[in-house]
C-alpha positions as CSV (number, residue, x, y, z in Angstrom):
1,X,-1.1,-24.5,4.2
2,X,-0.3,-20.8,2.9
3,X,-0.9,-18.3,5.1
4,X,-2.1,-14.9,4.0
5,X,0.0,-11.3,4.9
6,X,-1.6,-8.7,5.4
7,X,0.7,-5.4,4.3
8,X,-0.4,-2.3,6.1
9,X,0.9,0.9,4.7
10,X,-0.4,3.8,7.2
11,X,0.7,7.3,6.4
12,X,-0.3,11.5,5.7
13,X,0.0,14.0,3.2
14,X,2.2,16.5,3.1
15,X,0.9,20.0,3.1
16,X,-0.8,21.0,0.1
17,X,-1.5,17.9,-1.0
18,X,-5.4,17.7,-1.7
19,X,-6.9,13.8,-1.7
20,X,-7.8,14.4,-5.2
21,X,-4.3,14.7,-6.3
22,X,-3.4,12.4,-4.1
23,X,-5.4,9.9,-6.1
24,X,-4.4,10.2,-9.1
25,X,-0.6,9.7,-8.1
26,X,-1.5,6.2,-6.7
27,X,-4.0,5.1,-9.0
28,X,-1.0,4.0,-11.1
29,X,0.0,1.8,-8.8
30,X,-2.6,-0.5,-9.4
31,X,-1.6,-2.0,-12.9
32,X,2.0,-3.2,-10.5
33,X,0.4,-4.4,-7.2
34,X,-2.2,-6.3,-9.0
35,X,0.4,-8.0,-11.6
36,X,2.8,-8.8,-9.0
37,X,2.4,-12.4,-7.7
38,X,0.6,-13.5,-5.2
39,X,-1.9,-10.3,-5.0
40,X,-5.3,-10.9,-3.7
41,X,-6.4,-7.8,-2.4
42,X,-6.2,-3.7,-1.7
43,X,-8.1,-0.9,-0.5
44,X,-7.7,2.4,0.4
45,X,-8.9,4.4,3.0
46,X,-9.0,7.5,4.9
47,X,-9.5,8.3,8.4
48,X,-11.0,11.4,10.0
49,X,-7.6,12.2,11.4
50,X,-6.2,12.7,7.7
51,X,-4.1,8.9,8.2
52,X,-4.2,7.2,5.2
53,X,-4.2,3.2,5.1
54,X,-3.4,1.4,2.2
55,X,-4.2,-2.3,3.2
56,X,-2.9,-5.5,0.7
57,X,-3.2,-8.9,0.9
58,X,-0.8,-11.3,-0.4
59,X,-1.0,-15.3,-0.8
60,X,2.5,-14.8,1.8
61,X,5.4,-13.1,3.2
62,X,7.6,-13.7,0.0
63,X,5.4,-12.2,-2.7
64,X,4.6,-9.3,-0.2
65,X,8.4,-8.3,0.7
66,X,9.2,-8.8,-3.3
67,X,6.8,-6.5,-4.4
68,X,8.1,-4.0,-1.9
69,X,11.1,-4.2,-2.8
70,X,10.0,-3.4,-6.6
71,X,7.8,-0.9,-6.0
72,X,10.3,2.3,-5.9
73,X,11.8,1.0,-9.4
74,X,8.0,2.2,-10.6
75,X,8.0,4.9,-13.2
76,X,4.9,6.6,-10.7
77,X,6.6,5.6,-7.6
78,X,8.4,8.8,-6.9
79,X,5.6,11.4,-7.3
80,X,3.6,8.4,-5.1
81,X,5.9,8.6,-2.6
82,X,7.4,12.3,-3.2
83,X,3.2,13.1,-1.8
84,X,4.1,11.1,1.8
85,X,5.0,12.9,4.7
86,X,7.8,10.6,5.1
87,X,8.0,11.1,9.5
88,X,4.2,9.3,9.3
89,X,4.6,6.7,7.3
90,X,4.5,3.0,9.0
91,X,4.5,-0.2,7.1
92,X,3.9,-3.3,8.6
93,X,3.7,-7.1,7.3
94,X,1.2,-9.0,9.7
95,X,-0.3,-12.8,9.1
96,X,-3.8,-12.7,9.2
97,X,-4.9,-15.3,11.2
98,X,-8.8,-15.4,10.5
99,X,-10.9,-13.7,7.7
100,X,-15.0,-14.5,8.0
101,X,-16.0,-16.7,4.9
């Protein structure tokens, strides 16, 4: 059995960064999580406190770490990224271990 990963991407803005523009920087991103393999899933969210979560799941650990790895080597990766208060950002790989049918 294949377990699922969960990839948990929780971070802030920097300053002057509206969520509007913030948007449009990561909506490019889609196109290469969604054609890497193994992609089920992603949503993005936004908390009261400003944290941003940008939760994935992948089919496992492999395809999850592999499209890490890839994703800086995106032509939209560095104005992405170049929007991230880099001392907040936290990225975790967890299994999930139950999702509700």
């Amino acid at each position: 059995m294949t377990t699922n990963y969960a990839e948990i991407v929780t971070f802030g803005l920097n300053a002057g960064i509206t969520d509007e523009a913030y948007l449009a920087l990561a909506k490019p991103s889609q196109a290469y999580i969604a054609g890497c393999p193994g992609f089920v899933s992603r949503h993005l969210s936004k908390g009261d406190d400003g944290t941003w979560t940008d939760y994935m799941v992948w089919d496992n650990l492999e395809h999850a770490q592999a499209a890490s790895a890839g994703f800086m080597a995106q032509d939209f990766a560095a104005s992405m990224v170049g929007a991230i208060d880099p001392a907040s950002l936290v990225i975790v790989h967890q299994p999930i271990l139950w999702a509700p049918d």
